[in-house]
N, C-alpha and C positions, 0 to 999 in steps of 0.2 A: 122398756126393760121387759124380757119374755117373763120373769118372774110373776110382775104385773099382768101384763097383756094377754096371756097363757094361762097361766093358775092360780090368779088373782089374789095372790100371797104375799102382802105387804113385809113378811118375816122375813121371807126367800129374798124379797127384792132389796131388803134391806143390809142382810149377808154377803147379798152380791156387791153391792153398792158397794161397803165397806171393802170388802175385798179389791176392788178398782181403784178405791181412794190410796192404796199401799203400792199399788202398782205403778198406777199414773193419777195423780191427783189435777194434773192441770190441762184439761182436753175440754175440748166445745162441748163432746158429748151431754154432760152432765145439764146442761138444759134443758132438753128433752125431758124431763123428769119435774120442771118446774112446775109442772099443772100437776103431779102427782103427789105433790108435800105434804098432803093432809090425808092422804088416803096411806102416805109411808108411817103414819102415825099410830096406826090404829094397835090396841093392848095385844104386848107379845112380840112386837115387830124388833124392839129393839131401839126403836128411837132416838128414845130419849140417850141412850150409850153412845151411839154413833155419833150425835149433836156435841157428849162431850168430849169424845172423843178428835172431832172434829177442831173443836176448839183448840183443844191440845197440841193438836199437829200445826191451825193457823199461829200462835204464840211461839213457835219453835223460830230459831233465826235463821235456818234452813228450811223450813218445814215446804213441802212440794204443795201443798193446797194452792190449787187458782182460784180467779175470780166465781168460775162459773159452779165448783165446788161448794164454795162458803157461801154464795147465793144461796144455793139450792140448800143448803146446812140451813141458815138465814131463816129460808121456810120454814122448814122443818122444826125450827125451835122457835118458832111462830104460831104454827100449828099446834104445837105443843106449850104452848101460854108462857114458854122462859124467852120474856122479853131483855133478860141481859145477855145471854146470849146472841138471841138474834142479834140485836146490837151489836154486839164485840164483833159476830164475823160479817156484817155489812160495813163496821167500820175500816178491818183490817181490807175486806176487798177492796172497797174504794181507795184505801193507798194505793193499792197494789193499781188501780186502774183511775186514775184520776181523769182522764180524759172523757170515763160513759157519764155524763153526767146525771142520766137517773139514778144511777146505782149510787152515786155521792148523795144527791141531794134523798135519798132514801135514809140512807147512814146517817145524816143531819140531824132528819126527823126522829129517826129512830132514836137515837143520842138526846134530841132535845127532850121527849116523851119522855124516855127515862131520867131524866134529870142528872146525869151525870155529867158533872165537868172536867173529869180526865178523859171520857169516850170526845166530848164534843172538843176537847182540845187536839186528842187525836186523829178527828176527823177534819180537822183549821183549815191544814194546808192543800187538803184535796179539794175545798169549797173554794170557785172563781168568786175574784177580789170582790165584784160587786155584791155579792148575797155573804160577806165572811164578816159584813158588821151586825148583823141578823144572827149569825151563831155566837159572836162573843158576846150580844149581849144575852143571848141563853144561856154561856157560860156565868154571866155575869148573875144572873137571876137564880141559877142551880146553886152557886155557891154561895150565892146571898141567903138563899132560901135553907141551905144546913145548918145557919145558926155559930158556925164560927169560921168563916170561910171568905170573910169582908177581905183581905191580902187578895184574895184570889181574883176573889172582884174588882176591885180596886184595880187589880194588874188588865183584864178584862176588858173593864169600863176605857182606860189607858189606850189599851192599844186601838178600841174602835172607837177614839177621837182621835188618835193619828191618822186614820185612815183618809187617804185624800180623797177630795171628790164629794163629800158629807155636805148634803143639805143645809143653809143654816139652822132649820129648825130641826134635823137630826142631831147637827152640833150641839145646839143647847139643851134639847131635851138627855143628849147622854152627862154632858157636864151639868147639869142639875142632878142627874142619879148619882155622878163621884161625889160633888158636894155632899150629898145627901149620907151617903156611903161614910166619908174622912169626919162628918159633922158626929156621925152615930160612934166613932172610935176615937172620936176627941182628940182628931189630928188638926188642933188646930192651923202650927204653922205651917202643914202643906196644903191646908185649905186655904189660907190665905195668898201662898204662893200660885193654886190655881187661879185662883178669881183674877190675880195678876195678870200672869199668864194670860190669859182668857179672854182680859177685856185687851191688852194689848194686839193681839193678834191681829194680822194686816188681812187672815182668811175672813173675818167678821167683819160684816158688811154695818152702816152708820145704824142703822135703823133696828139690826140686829142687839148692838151694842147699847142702843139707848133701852132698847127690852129689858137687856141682861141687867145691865148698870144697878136698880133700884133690887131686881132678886138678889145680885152680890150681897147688897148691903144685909137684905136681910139673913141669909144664908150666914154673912161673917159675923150678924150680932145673937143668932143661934148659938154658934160655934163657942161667946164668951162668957 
């Protein structure tokens, strides 16, 4: 950006910037600017406005922001230490681009660090199936961890044991955190209907199941 490169006026280039992001928000260009994020940050530039600014426009259901936009936003509100932000526009790009896979698996991370479990829900479906039992149970730990958000987990813990293809000792290690989870909100009878479940299962291999068997019991005489 000559703003930059010229008159090395993070203010200007920041003006400009925004003025482009009205115009056309969804062009390659805006790359070219990724090594620049922190130097767009400096006091008086503007920043921090543009970043929310930014956001504002990604949340619209219209809104023209592309990937390589909210990236470079991304930065910039990285830069500038507002990790929800960043957050919110890595997660929205990776919808919008499911297929770069760094730019997901960024969003992930970003998501998981902050501990939120509507950003990392909203980033689920962008996650390929094999690393998407890895974010639910980050969702499952985010909402464990706010103290009243065991439902969430619970649902969490759920679906990445449905997930096919689970280790058996991925298996049982997630179904010991739902026990764990239904034992602390004194669900008895759907703890009991897990361990059912659980030890029936034809995916649970003999050996697995002779494992399980004795933690059942102690798990359901917790539970009374």
């Amino acid at each position: 950006m000559a703003a930059l490169s010229t008159f090395g006026s993070a203010r200007l280039a920041v003006s400009a910037l925004s003025r482009a992001v009205q115009c056309d928000g969804d062009i390659e260009e805006y790359a070219q600017l990724f090594d620049d994020a922190e130097r767009l940050t400096e006091p008086g530039a503007g920043a921090a406005e543009f970043v929310i600014s930014l956001v504002d426009l990604a949340g619209q259901k219209f809104g023209g922001a592309g990937t390589r936009v909210l990236d470079l936003g991304a930065r910039i509100a990285r830069a500038l230490g507002d990790r929800r932000a960043e957050t919110r526009l890595l997660v929205i790009a990776a919808k919008k681009e499911p297929e770069n896979t760094d730019l997901v698996r960024r969003a992930e991370a970003s998501a998981r660090a902050l501990g939120d479990p509507e950003l990392l829900e909203s980033v689920l479906d962008a996650i390929p199936v094999r690393e998407r039992v890895d974010a639910l149970l980050a969702i499952a730990d985010a909402a464990d961890e706010s103290g009243d958000g065991e439902q969430k987990a619970i649902e969490a813990l759920g679906r990445a044991r449905a997930t096919r293809g689970l280790s058996d000792a991925t298996r049982v290690a997630i179904f010991e955190r739902l026990c764990d989870v239904l034992r602390r909100m004194g669900r008895r009878d759907d703890l009991e209907l897990l361990l059912e479940a659980e030890l029936s299962s034809d995916d649970l291999d003999d050996s697995s199941r002779f494992r399980l068997n004795p933690r059942a019991g102690r798990v359901g005489r917790r539970a009374r």
